[in-house]
N, C-alpha and C positions, 0 to 999 in steps of 0.2 A: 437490562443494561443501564440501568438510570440511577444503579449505588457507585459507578465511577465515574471519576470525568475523565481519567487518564487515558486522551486519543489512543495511544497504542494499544493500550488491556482492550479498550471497545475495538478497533481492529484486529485484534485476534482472536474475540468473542465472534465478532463476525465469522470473520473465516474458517472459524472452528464448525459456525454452526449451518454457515451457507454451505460445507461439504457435506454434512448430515441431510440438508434439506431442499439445497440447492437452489434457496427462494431467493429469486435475484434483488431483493429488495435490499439484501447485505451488500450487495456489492454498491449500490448508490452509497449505502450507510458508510463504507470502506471510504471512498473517494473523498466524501463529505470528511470523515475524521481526519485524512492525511494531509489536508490542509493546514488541519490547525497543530499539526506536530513542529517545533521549532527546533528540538534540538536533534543535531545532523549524526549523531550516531541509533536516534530513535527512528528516525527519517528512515536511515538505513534498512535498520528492521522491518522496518513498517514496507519497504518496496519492496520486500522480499515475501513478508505475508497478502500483500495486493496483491502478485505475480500468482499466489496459490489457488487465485478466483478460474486462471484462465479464461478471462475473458478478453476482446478485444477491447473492451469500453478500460478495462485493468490499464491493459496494453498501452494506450492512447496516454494513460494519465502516469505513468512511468516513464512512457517519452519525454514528457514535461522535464523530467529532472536531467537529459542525458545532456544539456548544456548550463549547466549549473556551473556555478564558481567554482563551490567545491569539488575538487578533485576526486576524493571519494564518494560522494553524492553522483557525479556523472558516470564513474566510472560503474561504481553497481547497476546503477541504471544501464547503461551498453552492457553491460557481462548478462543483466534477467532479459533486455530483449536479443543478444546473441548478436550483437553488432561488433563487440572485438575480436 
């Protein structure tokens, strides 16, 4: 994963590849890249491919977002953990 920098494409390498193998060392890799995602329609995507680790540690870091400015940013956030 080290021919792209684009957080999103590595978050979905991850989670493509942490369902084949289930090595939870994707999911730290996840959390780590969704940090540095800025723009909120990438953000978007990006909580919806966290959400596919099922994990609670996922869980926790999607929380993060369900008070957010943006509208859409909290609101997916509430709808992947099933708070609306």
């Amino acid at each position: 994963m080290s021919r792209t920098t684009n957080p999103l494409t590595i978050l979905i390498l991850a989670s493509c590849i942490y369902k084949l193998t289930n090595d939870e060392s994707y999911i730290l890799l996840a959390i780590e890249v969704i940090q540095k995602i800025s723009d909120k329609y990438q953000l978007i995507d990006a909580l919806y491919y966290l959400k596919d680790f099922n994990s609670s540690i996922t869980d926790k870091t999607i929380q993060q977002f369900i008070d957010s400015n943006d509208y859409l940013i909290s609101y997916n956030a509430k709808r992947l953990l099933n708070i609306l």
